[in-house]
C-alpha positions as CSV (number, residue, x, y, z in Angstrom):
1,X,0.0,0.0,0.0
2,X,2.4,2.4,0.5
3,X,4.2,1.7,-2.6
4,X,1.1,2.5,-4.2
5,X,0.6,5.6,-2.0
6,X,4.6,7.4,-3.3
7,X,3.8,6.4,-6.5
8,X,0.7,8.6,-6.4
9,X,2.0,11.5,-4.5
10,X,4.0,12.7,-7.7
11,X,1.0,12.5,-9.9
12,X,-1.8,15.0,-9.9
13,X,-5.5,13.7,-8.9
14,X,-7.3,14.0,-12.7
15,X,-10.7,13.0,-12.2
16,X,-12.6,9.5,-11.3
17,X,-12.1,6.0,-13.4
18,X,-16.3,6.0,-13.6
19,X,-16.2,9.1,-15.3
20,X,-14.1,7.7,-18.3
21,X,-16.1,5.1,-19.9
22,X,-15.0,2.9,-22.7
23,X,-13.8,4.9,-26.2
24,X,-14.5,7.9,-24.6
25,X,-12.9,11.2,-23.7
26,X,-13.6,13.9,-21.1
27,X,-12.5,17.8,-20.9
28,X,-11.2,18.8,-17.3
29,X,-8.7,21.7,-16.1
30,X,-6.3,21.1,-13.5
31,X,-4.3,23.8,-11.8
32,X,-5.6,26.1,-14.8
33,X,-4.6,23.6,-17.5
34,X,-7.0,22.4,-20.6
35,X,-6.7,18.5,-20.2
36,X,-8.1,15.9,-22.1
37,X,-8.7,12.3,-20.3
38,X,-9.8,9.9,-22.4
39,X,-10.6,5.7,-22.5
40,X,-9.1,4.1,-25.0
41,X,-10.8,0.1,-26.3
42,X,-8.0,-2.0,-24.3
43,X,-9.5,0.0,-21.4
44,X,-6.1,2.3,-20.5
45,X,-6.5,6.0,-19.4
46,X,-4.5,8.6,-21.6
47,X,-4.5,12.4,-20.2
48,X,-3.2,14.9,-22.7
49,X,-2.6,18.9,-23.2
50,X,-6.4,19.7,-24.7
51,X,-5.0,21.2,-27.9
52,X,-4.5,19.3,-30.9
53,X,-0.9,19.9,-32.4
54,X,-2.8,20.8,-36.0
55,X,-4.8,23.6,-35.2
56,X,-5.6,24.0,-31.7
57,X,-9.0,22.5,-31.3
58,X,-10.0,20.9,-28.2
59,X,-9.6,17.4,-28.6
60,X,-11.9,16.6,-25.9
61,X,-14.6,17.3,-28.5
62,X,-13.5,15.1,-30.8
63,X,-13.6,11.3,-30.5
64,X,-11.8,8.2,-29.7
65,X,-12.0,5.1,-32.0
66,X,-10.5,2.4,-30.6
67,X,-7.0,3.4,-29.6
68,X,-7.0,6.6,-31.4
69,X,-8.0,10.1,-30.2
70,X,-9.4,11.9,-33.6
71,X,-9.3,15.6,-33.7
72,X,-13.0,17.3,-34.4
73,X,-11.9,19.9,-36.8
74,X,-10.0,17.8,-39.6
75,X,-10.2,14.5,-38.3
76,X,-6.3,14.1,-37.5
77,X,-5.8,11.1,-35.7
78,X,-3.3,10.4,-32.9
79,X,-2.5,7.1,-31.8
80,X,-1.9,6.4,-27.6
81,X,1.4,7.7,-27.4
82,X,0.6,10.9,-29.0
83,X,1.8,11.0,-32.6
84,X,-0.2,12.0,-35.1
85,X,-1.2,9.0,-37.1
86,X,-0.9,9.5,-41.2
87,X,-3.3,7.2,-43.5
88,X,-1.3,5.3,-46.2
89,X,-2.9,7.5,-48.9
90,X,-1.3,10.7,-47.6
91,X,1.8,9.3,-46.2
92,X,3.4,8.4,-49.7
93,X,1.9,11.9,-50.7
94,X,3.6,14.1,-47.8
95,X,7.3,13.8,-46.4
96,X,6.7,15.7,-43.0
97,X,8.2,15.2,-39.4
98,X,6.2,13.2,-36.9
99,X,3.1,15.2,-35.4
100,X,2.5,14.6,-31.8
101,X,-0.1,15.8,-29.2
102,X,1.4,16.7,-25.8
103,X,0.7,13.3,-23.4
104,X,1.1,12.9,-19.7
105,X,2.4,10.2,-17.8
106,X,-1.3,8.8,-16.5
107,X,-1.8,6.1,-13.7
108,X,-5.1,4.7,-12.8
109,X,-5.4,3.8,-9.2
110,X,-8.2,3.4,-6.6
111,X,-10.8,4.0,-9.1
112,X,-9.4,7.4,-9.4
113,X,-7.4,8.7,-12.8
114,X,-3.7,10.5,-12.1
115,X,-1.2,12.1,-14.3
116,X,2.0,13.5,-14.0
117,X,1.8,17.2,-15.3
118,X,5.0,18.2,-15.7
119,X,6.2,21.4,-18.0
């Protein structure tokens, strides 16, 4: 339990497990920053920067499709570690650096949803 307990004390309190169901994803503001926490299909919590790399738009608003968060303003995709996920069609078109949203370090514990907001 206490191993539990330090692991926890370095993360910042996000919002509750029940409030992220499956394929799913949530806007919340911690400590005055735009998050997004959202449910991927293999059940993992992801919390992000709310801003997707493209544009700006709140990715909150967009949706999640299996293990990808998709952007609602063009539809970019980004896959659970952030990067920005090109179709085949485009990527023998376009020749650009990876694309990636800004993640967090997240740990579900307790029923409760923690990440590790760092700058």
């Amino acid at each position: 339990m206490h191993a539990m307990t330090d692991l926890t004390s370095h993360l910042t309190y996000v919002c509750d497990s029940r409030d992220l169901p499956s394929e799913s994803a949530k806007a919340v503001v911690v400590d005055a920053r735009e998050l997004v926490a959202w449910r991927d299909s293999a059940g993992d919590a992801h919390v992000w920067d709310d801003r997707c790399p493209h544009q700006g738009s709140d990715l909150a608003s967009g949706g999640v499709e299996g293990c990808v968060l998709v952007c609602p303003s063009h539809g970019w995709r980004f896959d659970i570690n952030g990067q920005f996920v090109v179709p085949l069609r485009v990527f023998s078109e376009s020749r650009r650096p990876p694309v990636f949203a800004r993640t967090y370090e997240t740990v579900e514990q307790d029923g409760r949803v923690f990440a590790r907001l760092t700058d």
